[in-house]
N, C-alpha and C positions, 0 to 999 in steps of 0.2 A: 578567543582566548583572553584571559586577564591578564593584565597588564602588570610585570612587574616591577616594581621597584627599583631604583638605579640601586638601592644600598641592600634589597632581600635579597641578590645572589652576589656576595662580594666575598673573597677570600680576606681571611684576619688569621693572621701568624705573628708568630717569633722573627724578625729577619734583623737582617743584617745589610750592608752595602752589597754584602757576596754570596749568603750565605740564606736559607729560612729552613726553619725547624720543623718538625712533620714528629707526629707518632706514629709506631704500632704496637702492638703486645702478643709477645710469643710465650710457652711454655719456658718454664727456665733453662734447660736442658740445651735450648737456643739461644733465648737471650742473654743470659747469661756470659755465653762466649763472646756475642758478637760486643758488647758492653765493655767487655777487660779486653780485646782487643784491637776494636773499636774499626772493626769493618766483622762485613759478615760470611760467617765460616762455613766453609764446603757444602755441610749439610742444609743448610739453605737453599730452597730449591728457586732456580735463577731462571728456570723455562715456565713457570709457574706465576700466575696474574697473582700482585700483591698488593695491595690495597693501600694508602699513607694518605692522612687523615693531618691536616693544619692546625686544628682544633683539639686543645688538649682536655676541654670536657668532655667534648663527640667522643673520644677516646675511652674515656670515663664512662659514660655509657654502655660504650661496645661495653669493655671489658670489665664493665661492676665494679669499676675502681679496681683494679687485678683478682677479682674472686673466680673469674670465670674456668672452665678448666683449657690448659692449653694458651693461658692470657695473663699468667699469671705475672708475668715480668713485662714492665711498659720503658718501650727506649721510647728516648729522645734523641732523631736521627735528623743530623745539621748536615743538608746536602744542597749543592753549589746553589743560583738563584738561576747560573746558566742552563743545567739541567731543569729545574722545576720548570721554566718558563718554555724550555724546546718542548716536555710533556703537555702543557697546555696549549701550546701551539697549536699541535699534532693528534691534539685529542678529539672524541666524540662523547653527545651527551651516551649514556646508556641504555637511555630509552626515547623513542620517535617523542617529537613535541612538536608539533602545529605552530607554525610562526618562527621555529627557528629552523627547523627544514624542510627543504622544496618537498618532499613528497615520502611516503614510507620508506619507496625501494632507494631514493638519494640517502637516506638516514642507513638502509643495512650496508651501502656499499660502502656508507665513510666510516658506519662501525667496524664491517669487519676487515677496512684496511688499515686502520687507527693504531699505534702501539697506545694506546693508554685513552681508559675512556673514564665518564666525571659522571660522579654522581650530586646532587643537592639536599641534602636532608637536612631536616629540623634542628638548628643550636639547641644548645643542650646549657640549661644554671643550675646551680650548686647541688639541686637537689635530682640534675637528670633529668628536668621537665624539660617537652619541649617547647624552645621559644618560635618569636614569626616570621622571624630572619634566617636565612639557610646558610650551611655550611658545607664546607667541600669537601668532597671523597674522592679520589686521583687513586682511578686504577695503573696498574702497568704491567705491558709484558712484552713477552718476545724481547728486542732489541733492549726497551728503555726498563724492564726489568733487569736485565742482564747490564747492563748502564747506571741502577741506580745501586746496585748493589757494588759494582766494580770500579764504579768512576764520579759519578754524583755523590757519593756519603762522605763527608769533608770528617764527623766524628759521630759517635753513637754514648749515648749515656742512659744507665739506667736509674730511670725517674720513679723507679717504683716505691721508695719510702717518702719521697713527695706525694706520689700518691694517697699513701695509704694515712700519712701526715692531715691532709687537707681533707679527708675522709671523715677522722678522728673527729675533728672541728665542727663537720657539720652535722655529724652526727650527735654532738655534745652543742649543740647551737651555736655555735660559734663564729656565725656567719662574716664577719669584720674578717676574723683571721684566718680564717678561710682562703676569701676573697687577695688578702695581700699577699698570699705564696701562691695563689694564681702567675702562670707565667703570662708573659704581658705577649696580648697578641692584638696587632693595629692593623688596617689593612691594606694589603699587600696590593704595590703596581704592577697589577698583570698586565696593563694594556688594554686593548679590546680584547674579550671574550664575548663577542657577539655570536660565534659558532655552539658555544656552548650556554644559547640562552642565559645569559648575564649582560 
């Protein structure tokens, strides 16, 4: 297996002493609510594996800059650093990877005892290319789904006219201004993540 890089698998966010920043993009019909009242509402399904993304252009990608349908509205959800950190504790990568686990069947039995499993996909700049440096995708469910939504979300904001702001920009070239309403994201002390190949 090749050898990766201490800095291609490193999480970069928004944080804080207490706190780091994650997206997702819901339909407005959801986000919406969970935005003006800044936890999320009933209809939020909490037994349901939900995906939260550090990276606020991976997001940008997912969701076409909000064009997507069902994506149309992008929170910005600040949830504790104690939360994020038990998730990666306790997580598995998504898929079997040679050198990080003992064997296929050690890899199904820590996935499927895992509340939250990781994925690593391509950064993503201004324009959605992917870059050579990977980025985190932090599933959740069962427990720490029902956890992030009920007890990890410290506040929710909807970032979607930032979005569509820094859009505008690069789509008119504007690559400078762009880049400085980028939210600033540095990288985050996970610790070891040795279990999940980083």
């Amino acid at each position: 297996m090749q050898e990766v890089r201490a800095d291609h698998r490193q999480i970069r966010a928004a944080h804080t002493d207490t706190t780091v920043t994650v997206y997702q993009a819901y339909a407005p019909a959801l986000g919406l609510p969970a935005a003006r009242d800044g936890r999320f509402p009933p209809a939020w399904k909490r037994e349901r594996m939900t995906w939260i993304k550090p990276s606020f252009l991976w997001m940008m990608y997912r969701c076409g800059w909000a064009t997507k349908a069902d994506q149309e509205t992008v929170l910005a959800v600040e949830i504790t650093r104690e939360g994020f950190d038990h998730a990666l504790r306790h997580a598995c990568l998504s898929h079997y990877e040679r050198g990080t686990h003992t064997d296929h069947e050690a890899w199904r039995r820590a996935l499927r005892d895992a509340p939250a499993r990781v994925q690593w996909d391509p950064e993503r700049d201004l324009h959605l290319n992917p870059l050579a440096h990977r980025s985190l995708q932090l599933g959740l469910s069962g427990p720490a789904s029902r956890a992030y939504a009920d007890e990890w979300t410290v506040s929710i904001r909807d970032v979607t006219p930032l979005a569509r702001e820094i859009h505008g920009l690069v789509r008119s070239g504007e690559e400078a201004a762009a880049r400085a309403l980028l939210p600033v994201e540095t990288p985050y002390p996970a610790g070891s993540l040795e279990h999940l190949g980083a």
